[in-house]
Residue, then its C-alpha position, 0 to 999 in steps of 0.5 A: x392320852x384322853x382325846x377328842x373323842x372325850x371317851x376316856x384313858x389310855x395309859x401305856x408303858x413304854x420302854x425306850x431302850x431299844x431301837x422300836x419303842x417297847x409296849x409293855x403294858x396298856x389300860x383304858x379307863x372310861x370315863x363315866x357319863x357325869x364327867x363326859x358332860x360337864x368336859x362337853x360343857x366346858x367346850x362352851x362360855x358357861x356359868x363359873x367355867x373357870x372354877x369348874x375347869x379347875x376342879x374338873x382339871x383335878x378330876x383328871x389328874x386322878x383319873x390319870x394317876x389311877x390308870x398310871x397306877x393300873x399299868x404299874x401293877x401290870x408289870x410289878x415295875x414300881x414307880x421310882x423306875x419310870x422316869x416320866x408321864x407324858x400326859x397330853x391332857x384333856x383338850x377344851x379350847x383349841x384356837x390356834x388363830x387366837x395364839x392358845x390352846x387349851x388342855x385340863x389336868x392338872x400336871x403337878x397333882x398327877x406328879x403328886x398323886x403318881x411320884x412321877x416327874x411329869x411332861x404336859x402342855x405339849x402344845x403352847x411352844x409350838x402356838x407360840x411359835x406361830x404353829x397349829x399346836x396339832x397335830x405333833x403325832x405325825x413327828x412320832x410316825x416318823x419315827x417309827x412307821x416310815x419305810x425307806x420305800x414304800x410310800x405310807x400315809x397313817x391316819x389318825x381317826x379319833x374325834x378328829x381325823x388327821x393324816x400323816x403323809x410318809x412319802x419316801x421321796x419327801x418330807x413328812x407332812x401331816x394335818x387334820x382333815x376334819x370331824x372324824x369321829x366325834x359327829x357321829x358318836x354325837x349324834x348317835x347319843x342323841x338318838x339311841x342313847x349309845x356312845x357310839x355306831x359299832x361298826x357303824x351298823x346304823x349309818x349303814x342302815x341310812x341313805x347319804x343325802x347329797x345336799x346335807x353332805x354339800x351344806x357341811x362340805x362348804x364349811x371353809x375349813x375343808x378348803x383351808x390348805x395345811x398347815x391346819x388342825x381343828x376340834x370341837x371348838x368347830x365341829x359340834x352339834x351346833x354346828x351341825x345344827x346349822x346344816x340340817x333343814x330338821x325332816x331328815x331321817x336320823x340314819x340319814x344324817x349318820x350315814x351322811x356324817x360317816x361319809x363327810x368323815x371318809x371323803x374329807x380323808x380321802x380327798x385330802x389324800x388325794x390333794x396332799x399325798x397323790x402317789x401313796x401305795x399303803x394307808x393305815x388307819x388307826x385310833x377308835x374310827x379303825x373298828x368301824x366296819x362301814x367306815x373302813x369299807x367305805x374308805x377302800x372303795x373311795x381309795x381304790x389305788x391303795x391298801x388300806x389295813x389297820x397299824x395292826x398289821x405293822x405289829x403298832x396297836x392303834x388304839x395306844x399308838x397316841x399314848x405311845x406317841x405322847x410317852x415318846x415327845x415326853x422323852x424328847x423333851x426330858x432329852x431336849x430334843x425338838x418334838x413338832x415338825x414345822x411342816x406340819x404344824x406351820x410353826x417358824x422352827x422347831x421346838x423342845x415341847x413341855x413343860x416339865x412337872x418334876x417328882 
């Protein structure tokens, strides 16, 4: 898994002969500045971008086959006992409302390189189903985080955040809610050079400001009723751009973006998932100190703890999820809920790149 966030790998083994998926090994392999950029870049029309997407594509695949090869060394298991890579890809256009979607990768090399049969372009059947493509974790929450009566929703805080809705009395519903990580981090680049606000100390160190929160608040996708999903093809520093006056103080404007992350979660939760006893928070956002204390305070009718706390690492639970709808597609097995994506039925997901 590489996602919005545009941080890096996460690659995981994973055993699926039991009852609860088994982590075998994981590895995380960053990706270096040069590569971060030209992937920002390729979210704009620019020069030759077909050409580029390519050979950025074949980038990936060995960026891939290299974390895939780390994973294996973990365990001693070789290759020719894995029966698949389920590789989401890196996203560079997502636009639903335009019937494609668009993640970089390069699967049959990584088949090549790996000796891997390989899933990928998890996204397109269900688009073409008349769905979001996004999010499809929310199917594998299902399967493994649900609890016959506790009353759970997960969220998601990568670049975007999303929620999964696991109310024992219905079915599970899911969406994204909005920027989650990826404005911040953005913006922390700009101004101190750091990748991202650990812990979210330096937001910590400003003061929201009320009218910038309100002007990025009446973006319309915050109003939009699920089923929804976003990414940078929205929310960038454009577009953050257009809401700033410019004699804003930078730990301002980050203490703003944290809370514009927070009360775009909470108050979907609120609208979608009234009742919810247990929330748990995983992806990079989980380690955010700030953030997290944040959310308690705006979530006082629930527990909020990490998927840590149910025995799920929640920095490898996407990756884990992506191995698993790979399975559901080597088994033809629907992998998207319509529920969530708005999609007319369900569908087996993937296209299969064989060894």
């Amino acid at each position: 898994m590489s996602g919005t966030s545009l941080d890096g790998i996460d690659a995981v083994l994973v055993d699926f002969g039991k009852d609860e998926p088994a982590l075998l090994a994981r590895h995380y392999l960053p990706f270096d500045a040069p590569l971060i950029s030209e992937l920002l870049a390729l979210h704009s029309p620019s020069g030759n971008e077909l050409h580029r997407t390519q050979i950025v594509g074949n980038e990936l695949a060995r960026l891939y086959a290299l974390s895939i090869a780390s994973v294996l060394r973990q365990t001693g298991i070789h290759a020719n006992r894995i029966r698949a890579i389920g590789c989401h890809g890196q996203t560079i256009r997502h636009c639903p409302e335009y019937g494609y979607t668009l993640q970089i990768g390069n699967a049959a090399l990584l088949a090549e390189l790996s000796g891997i049969s390989v899933v990928s372009d998890f996204r397109s059947r269900d688009i073409a189903a008349g769905g979001q493509g996004a999010p499809l974790v929310p199917a594998f929450h299902d399967r493994v985080l649900r609890h016959p009566n506790i009353h759970r929703v997960i969220v998601n805080i990568g670049g975007i955040s999303n929620v999964t809705n696991l109310s024992p009395h219905l079915a599970t519903s899911g969406f994204d809610c909005g920027p989650g990580n990826l404005l911040m981090d953005a913006w922390c680049k700009q101004h101190s050079g750091e990748s991202y606000d650990e812990n979210g100390a330096w937001a910590a160190t400003g003061e929201v400001l009320p009218d910038l929160l309100g002007r990025m608040r009446a973006e319309p996708f915050f109003a939009a009723t699920p089923p929804k999903s976003s990414g940078r093809d929205l929310f960038n520093m454009n577009w953050l751009n257009t809401k700033l006056r410019g004699d804003e103080r930078a730990e301002d404007v980050q203490a703003t973006l944290l809370e514009l992350s927070c009360t775009s979660i909470a108050r979907d939760i609120g609208r979608y998932c009234g009742g919810a006893q247990q929330i748990y928070l995983c992806g990079g956002g989980a380690h955010n100190q700030t953030l997290r204390h944040r959310l308690i305070q705006l979530l006082p009718g629930s527990t909020v703890q990490t998927t840590d706390a149910l025995g799920v690492d929640g920095d490898y639970l996407e990756a884990i999820a992506f191995a698993w709808l790979a399975q559901q597609t080597l088994e033809g097995k629907t992998g998207n809920l319509p529920l969530v994506t708005g999609a007319q039925h369900p569908c087996v997901l993937g296209a299969i790149h064989s060894a």
